[in-house]
Rosetta silent file (secondary structure, phi, psi, omega in degrees, C-alpha in Angstrom):
SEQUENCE: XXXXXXXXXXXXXXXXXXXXXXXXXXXXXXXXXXXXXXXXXXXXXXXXXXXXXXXXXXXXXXXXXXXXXXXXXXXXXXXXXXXXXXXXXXXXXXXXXXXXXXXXXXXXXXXXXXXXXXXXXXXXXXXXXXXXXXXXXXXXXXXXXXXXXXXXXXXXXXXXXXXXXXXXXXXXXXXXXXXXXXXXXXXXXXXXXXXXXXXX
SCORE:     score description
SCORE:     0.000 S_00000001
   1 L     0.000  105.848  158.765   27.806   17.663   25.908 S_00000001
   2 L   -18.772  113.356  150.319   27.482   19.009   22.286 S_00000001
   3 L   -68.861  166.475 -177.206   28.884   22.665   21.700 S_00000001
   4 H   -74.768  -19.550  147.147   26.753   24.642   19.933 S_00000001
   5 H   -25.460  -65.005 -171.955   29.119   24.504   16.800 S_00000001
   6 H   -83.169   -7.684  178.010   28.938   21.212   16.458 S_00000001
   7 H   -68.441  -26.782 -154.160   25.150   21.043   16.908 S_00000001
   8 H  -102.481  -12.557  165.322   24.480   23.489   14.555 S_00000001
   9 H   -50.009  -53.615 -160.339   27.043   21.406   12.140 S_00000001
  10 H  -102.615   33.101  141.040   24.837   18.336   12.616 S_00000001
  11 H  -100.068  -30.096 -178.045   21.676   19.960   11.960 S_00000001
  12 H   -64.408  -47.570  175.674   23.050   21.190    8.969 S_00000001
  13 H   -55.100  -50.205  168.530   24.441   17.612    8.159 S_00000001
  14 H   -56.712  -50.243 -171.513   20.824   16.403    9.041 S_00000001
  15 H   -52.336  -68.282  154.323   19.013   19.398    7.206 S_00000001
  16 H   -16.725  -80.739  178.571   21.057   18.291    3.904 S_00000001
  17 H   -56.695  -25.346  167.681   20.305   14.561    4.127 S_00000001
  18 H  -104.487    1.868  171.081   16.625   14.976    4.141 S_00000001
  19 H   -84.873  -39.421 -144.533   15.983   17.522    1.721 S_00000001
  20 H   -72.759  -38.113 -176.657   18.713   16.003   -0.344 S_00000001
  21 H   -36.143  -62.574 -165.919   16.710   12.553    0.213 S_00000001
  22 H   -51.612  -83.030  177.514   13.420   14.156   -0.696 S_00000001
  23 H   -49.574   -7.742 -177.707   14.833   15.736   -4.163 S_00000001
  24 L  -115.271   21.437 -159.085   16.407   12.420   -5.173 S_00000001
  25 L  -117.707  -63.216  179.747   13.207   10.825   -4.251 S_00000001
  26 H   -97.254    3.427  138.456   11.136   13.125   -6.707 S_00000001
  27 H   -67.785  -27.620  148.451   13.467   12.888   -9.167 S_00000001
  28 H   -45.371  -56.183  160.619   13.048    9.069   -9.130 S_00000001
  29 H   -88.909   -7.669  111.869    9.361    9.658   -9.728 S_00000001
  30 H    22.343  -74.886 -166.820    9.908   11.716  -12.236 S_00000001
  31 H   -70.234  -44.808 -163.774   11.965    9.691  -14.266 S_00000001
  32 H   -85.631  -15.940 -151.829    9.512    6.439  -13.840 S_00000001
  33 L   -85.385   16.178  177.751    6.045    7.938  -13.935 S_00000001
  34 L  -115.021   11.655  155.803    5.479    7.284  -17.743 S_00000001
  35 L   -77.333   12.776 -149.169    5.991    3.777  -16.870 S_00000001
  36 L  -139.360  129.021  165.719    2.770    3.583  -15.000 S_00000001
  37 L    -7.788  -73.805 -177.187   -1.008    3.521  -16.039 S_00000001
  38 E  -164.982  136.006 -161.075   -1.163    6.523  -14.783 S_00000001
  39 E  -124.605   80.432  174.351    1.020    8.691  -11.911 S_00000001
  40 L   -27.220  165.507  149.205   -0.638   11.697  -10.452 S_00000001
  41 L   -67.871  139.659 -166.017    0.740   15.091   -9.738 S_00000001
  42 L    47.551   20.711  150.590    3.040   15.753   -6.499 S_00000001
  43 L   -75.113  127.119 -173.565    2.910   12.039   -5.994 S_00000001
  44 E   -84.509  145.684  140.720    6.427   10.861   -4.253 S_00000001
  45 E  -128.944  146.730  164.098    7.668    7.458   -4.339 S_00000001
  46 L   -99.219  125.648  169.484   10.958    6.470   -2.058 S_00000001
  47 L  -106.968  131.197   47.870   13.480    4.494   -2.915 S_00000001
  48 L   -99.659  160.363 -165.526   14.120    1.840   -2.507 S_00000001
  49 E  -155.361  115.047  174.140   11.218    0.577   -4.948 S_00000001
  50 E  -101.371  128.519  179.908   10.004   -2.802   -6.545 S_00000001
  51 E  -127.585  175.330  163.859    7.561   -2.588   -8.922 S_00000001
  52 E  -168.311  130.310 -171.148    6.139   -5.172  -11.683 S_00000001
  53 L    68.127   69.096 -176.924    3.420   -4.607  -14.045 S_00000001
  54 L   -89.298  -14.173  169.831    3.819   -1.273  -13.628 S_00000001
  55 L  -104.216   28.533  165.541    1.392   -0.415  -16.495 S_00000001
  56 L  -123.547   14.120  179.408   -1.336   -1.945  -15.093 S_00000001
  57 L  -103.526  108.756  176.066   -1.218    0.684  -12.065 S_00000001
  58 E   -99.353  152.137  166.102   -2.793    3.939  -11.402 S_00000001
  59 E  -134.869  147.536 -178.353   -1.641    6.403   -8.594 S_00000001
  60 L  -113.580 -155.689 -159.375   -3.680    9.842   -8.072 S_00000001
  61 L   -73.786  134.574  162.996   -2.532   13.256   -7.065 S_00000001
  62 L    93.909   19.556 -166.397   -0.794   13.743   -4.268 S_00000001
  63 L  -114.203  137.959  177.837    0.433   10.195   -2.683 S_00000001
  64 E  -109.583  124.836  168.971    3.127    9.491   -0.753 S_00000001
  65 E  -119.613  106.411 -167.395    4.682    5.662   -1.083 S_00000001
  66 L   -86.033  166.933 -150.344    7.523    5.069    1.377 S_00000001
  67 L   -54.620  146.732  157.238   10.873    3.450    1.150 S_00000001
  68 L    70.485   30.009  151.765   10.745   -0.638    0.619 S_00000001
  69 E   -74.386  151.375 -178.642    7.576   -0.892   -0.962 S_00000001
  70 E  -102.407  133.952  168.447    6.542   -3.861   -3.552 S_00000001
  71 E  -113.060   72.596 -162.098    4.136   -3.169   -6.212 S_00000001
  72 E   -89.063  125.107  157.507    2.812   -6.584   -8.083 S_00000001
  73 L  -131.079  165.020 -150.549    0.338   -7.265  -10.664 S_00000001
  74 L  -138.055  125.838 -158.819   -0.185  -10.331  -12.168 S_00000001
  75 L  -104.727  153.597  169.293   -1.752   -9.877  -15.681 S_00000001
  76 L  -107.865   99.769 -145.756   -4.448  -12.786  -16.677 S_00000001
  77 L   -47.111    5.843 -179.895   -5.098  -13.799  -20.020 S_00000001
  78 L  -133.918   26.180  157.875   -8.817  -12.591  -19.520 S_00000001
  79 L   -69.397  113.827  179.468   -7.692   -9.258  -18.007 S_00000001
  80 L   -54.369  -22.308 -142.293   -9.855   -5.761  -19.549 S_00000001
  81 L    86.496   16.545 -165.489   -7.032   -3.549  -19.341 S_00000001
  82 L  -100.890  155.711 -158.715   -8.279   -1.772  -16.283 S_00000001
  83 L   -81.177  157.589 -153.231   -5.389   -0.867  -13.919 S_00000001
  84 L  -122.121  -32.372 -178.051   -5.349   -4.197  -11.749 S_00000001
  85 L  -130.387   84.124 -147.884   -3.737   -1.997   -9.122 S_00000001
  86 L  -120.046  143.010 -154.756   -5.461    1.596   -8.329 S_00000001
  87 E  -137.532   91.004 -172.614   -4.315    4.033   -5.466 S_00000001
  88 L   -57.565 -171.312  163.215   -6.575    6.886   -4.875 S_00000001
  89 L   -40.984  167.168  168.680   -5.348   10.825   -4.271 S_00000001
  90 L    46.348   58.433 -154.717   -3.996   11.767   -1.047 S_00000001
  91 L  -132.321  144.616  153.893   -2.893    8.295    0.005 S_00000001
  92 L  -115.204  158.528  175.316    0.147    7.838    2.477 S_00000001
  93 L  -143.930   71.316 -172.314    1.653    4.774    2.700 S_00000001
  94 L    -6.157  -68.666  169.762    4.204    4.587    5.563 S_00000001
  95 L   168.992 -161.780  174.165    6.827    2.213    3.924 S_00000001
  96 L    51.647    9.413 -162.899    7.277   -1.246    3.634 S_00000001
  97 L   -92.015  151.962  161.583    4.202   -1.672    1.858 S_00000001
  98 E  -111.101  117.629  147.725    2.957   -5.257   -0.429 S_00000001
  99 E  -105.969  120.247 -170.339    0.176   -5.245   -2.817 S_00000001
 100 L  -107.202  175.408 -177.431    0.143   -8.157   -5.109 S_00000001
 101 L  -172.606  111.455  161.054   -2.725   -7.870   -7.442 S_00000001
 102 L  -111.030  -36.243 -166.682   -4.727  -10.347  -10.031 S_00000001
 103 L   -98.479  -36.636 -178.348   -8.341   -9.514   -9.833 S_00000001
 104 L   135.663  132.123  172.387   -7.846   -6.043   -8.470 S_00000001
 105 E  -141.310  126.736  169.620   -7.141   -3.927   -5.226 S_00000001
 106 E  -145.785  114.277  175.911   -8.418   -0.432   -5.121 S_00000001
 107 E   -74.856  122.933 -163.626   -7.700    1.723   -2.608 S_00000001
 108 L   -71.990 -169.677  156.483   -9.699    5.231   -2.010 S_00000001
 109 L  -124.757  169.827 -175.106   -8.310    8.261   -1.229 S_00000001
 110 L    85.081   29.105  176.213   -6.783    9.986    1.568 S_00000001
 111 L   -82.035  103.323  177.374   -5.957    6.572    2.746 S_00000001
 112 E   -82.368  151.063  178.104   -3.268    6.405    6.015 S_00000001
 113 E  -147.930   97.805 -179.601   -1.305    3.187    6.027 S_00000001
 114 L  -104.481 -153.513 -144.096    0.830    2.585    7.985 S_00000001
 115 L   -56.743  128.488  160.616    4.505    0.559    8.035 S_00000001
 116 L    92.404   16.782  169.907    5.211   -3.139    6.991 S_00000001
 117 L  -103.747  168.771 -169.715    1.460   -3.639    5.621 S_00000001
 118 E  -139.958  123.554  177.765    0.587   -6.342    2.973 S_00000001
 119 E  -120.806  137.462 -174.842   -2.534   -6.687    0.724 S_00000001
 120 L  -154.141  127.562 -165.907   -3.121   -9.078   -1.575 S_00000001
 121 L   -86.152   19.830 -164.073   -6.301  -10.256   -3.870 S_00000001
 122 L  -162.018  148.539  167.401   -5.096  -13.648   -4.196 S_00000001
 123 E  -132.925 -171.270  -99.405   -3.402  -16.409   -2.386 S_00000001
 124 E  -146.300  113.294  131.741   -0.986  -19.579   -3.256 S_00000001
 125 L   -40.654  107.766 -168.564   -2.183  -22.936   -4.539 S_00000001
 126 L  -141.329   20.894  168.992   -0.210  -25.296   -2.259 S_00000001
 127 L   -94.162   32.754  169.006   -2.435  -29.253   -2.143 S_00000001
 128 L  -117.757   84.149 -177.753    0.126  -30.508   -4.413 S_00000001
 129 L   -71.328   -9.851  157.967    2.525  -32.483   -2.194 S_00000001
 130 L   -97.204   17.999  165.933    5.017  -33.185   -4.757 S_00000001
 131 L  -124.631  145.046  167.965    5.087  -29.345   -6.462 S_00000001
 132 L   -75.453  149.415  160.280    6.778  -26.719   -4.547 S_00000001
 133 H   -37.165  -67.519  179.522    4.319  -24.030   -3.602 S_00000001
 134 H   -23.593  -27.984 -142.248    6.016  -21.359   -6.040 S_00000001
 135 H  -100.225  -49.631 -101.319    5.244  -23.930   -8.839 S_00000001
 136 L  -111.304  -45.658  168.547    1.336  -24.362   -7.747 S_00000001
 137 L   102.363 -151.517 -148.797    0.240  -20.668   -9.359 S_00000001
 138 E  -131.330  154.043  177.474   -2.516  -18.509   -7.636 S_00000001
 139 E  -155.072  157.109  157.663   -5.972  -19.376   -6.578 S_00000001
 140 L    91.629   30.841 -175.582   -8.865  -17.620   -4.691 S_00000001
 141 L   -26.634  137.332  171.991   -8.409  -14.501   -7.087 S_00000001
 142 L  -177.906  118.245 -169.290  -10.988  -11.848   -5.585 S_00000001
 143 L   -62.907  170.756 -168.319  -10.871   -8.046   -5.689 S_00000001
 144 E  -123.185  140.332  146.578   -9.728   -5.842   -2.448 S_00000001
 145 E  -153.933  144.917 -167.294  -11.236   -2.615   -2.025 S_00000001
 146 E  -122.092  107.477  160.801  -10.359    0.228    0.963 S_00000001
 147 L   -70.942  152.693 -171.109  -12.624    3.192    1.306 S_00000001
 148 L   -43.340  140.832  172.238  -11.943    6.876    1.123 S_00000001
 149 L    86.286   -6.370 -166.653  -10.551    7.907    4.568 S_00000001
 150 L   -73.024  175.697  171.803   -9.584    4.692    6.075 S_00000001
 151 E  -148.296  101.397 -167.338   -6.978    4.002    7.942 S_00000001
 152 E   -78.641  145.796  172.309   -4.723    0.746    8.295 S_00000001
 153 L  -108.354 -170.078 -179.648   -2.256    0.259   10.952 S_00000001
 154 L   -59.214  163.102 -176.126    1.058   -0.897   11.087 S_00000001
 155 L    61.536  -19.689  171.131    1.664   -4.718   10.159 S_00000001
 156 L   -20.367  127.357  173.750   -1.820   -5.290    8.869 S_00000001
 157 E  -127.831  145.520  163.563   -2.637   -8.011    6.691 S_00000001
 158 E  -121.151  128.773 -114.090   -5.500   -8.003    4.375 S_00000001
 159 L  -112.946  159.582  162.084   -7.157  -11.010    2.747 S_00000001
 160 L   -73.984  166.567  152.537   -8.677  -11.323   -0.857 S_00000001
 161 L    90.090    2.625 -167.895  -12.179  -10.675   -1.650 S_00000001
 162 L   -72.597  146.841  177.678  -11.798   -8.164    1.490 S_00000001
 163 L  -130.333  104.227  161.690  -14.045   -5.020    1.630 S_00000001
 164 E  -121.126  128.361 -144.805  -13.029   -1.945    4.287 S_00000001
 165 L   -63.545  178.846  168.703  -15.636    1.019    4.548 S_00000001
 166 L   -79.450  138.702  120.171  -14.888    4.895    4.308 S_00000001
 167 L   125.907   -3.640 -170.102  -13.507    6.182    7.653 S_00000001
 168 L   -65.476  133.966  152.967  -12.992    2.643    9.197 S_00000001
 169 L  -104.611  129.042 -160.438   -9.729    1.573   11.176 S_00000001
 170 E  -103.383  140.281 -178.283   -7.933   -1.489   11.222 S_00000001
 171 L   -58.500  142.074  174.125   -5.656   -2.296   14.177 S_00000001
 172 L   -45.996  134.924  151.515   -2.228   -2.741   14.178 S_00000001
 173 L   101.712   -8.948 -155.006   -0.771   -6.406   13.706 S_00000001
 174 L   -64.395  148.143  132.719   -4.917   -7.129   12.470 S_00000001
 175 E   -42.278   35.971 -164.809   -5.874   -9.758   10.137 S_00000001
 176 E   -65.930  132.877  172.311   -8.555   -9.175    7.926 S_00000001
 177 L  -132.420    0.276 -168.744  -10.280  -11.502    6.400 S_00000001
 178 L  -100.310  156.164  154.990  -13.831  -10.254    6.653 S_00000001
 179 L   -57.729 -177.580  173.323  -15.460   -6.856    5.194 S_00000001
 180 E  -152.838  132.982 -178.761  -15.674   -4.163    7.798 S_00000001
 181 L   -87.751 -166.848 -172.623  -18.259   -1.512    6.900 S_00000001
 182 L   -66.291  163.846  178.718  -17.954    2.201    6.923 S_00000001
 183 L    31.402   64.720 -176.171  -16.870    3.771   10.007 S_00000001
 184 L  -152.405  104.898 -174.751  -15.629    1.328   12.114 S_00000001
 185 L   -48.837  118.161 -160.009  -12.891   -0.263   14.366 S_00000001
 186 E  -129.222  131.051  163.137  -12.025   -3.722   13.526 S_00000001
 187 E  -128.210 -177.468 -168.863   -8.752   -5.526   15.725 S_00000001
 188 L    77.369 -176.951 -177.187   -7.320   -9.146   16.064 S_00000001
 189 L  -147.738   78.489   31.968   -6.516  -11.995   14.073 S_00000001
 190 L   -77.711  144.372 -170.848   -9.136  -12.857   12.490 S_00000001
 191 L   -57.838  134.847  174.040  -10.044   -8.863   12.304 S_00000001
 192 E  -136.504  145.145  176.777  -13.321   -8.441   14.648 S_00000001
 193 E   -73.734  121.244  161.357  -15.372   -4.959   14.672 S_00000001
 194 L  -106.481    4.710 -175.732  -14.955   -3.638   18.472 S_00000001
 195 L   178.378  171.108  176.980  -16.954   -0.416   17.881 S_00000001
 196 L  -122.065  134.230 -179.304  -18.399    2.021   15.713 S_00000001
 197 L   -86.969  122.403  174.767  -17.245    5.750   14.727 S_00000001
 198 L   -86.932  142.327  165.426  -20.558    7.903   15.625 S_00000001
 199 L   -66.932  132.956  175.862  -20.923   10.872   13.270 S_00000001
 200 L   -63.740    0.000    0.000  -20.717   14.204   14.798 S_00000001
């Protein structure tokens, strides 16, 4: 049984590691955010943090990106200049998150996400039995887009050319490979709508 010394030691010990976390956190974005398209105000990012094509990336005000996220775009020689990878206001992102990006993935705002999910607008040329996949380059190119309010759960994977409405939620561990329209509950693998959010 703790005394209350040491308890109040290892809240202090506790207190300390997550503020301190927190301040070396926005000091991090700080330092980075004038690599990037464009990097709202009182947006965090946690490190650790991989990014690439970091100037082809927008973030809005106010987004939280948690520890051990990847951030990829993949520029095309027929590319506008338009951020390839855009992340509305208000956004959380648990941790662990992958966006790869050729064509485009844009994400709304006020968008919950949670841990370990991975979106990507493109997938892997691989019917070339004598090239390793890595070698084979990208095919099926297709923008992603996520409406204001949604909400992804953990492990989620989402498909190119994928559409998910405002307010909709996708189930943990889910697939998508389909759109899902506004306000609606989609689980499984492949993602299937099991219901609809009624408006008050």
């Amino acid at each position: 049984m703790a005394i209350p010394g040491s308890r109040l030691l290892a809240k202090l010990v506790l207190n300390l590691y997550q503020y301190g976390g927190l301040a070396l956190n926005r000091v991090f974005t700080n330092a980075i955010s004038a690599s990037f398209r464009e990097l709202g105000r009182r947006t965090t990012i946690h490190r650790p943090f991989t990014v690439f094509g970091e100037a082809s990336i927008s973030i809005g005000k106010g987004a939280h990106i948690g520890p051990d996220s990847w951030l990829l775009c993949l520029e095309r020689p027929d590319h506008a200049g338009d951020p390839l990878i855009r992340i509305g206001d208000g956004c959380s992102f648990a941790g662990g998150l992958t966006i790869t990006a050729a064509a485009g993935v844009t994400i709304g705002d006020e968008v919950l996400v949670g841990r370990n999910v991975h979106i990507s607008d493109h997938a892997h040329e691989f019917r070339k039995p004598d090239v390793p996949v890595i070698h084979q380059g990208i095919t099926e190119a297709r923008p992603v887009w996520i409406g204001d309010g949604a909400w992804i759960g953990q492990g989620v994977v989402i498909c190119p050319g994928v559409r998910i409405g405002r307010g909709s939620v996708i189930g943990a561990n889910s697939v998508v490979k389909s759109d899902v329209p506004d306000r609606c509950v989609a689980v499984g693998s492949p993602a299937r709508i099991v219901r609809r959010i009624d408006a008050d």
